[in-house]
C-alpha positions, -999 to +999 in steps of 0.1 A: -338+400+203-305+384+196-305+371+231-332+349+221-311+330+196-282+328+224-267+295+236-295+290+267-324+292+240-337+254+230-347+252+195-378+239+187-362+211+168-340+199+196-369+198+220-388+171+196-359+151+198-356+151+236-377+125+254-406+126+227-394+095+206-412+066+207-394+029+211-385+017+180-413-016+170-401-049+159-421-048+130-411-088+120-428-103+151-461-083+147-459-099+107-448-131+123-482-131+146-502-127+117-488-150+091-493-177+122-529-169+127-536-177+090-544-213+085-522-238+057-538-240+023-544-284+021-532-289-013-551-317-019-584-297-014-602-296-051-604-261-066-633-237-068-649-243-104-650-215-128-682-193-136-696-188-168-675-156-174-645-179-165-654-207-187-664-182-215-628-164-210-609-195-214-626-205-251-620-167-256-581-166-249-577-191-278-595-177-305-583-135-288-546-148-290-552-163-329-566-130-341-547-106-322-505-125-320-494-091-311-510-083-280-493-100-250-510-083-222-538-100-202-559-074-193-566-068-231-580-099-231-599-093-198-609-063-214-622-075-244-637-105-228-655-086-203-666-064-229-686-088-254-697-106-225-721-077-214-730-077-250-742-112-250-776-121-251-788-147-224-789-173-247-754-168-260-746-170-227-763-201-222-739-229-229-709-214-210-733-218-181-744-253-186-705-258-188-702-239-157-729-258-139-715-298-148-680-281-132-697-273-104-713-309-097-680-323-100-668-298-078-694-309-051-686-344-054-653-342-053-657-320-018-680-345-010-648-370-013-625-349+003-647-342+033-646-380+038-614-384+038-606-354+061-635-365+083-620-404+086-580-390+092-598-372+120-616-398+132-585-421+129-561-397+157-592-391+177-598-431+176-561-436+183-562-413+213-595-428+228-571-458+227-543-451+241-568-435+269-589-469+276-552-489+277-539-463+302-573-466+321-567-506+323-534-508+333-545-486+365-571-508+372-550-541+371-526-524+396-555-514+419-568-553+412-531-567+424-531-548+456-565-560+470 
C-alpha cells in the first residue's frame, strides 16, 4: 500500500493544477463595456418631484430633528416617518398630496421646456448637416455645369 504513495503516484491535488486552469479574465474591460453602454446623466434635465411620503418626510425632518437633537441617524427618521404615515388618515394625508401634485405640474412644464430645447439643439446639427449636404450637392453640379 505504500507503493501507492511512492514518487510515480499523482496526487489528486497536483492533477487539478495541471492543464485544468482556466485563463485568467481581464475583469476591467468587461466593467469598461458596461460603464460605456450606460448613457450620461444631462445635468440640466429637471428632477423627478417628490411624492406625498417625500413631501410629508421633509416637513417631518424639521420638527423629528427639534424634538429628538440626539438622534443623528436617518433611518430613525425614515422609521418614524414611515411609521405615522401608515397611521394617517386620508385626510391628514391630504395636503402633502395637493403639495405633491402642484410639484408635479411644474415638473411637467419644466420637461415640457427641456424637451424643447433638446428637440431644437437636435434639430440645429441635423439642420447644419442637411447643409453642409445641399452645398456639397451644388458644388458637384456647378463642376458638371462647367464641363458641358
Amino acid at each position: 500500500m505504500t507503493g501507492a504513495r511512492g514518487k510515480d503516484a499523482v496526487k489528486p491535488a497536483e492533477d487539478r493544477k495541471v492543464g485544468k486552469r482556466k485563463a485568467p479574465v481581464d475583469r476591467s474591460s468587461i466593467r469598461k463595456a458596461k460603464k460605456e453602454k450606460k448613457a450620461k446623466k444631462d445635468p440640466n434635465k429637471p428632477k423627478r418631484p417628490p411624492s406625498a411620503f417625500f413631501v410629508f418626510l421633509e416637513e417631518l425632518r424639521t420638527t423629528f430633528k427639534k424634538e429628538n437633537p440626539n438622534v443623528k441617524a436617518v433611518s430613525a427618521v425614515g422609521k418614524a416617518g414611515g411609521e405615522m404615515w401608515k397611521s394617517m388618515s386620508e385626510e391628514e394625508k391630504g395636503p402633502y398630496e395637493v403639495k405633491a401634485q402642484k410639484r408635479k405640474v411644474e415638473y411637467e412644464k419644466q420637461m415640457k421646456d427641456y424637451n424643447k430645447k433638446q428637440e431644437i439643439s437636435a434639430n440645429g446639427r441635423d439642420a447644419e448637416e442637411v447643409n453642409d449636404e445641399e452645398n456639397e450637392g451644388s458644388g458637384e453640379e456647378e463642376e458638371d455645369e462647367d464641363e458641358d
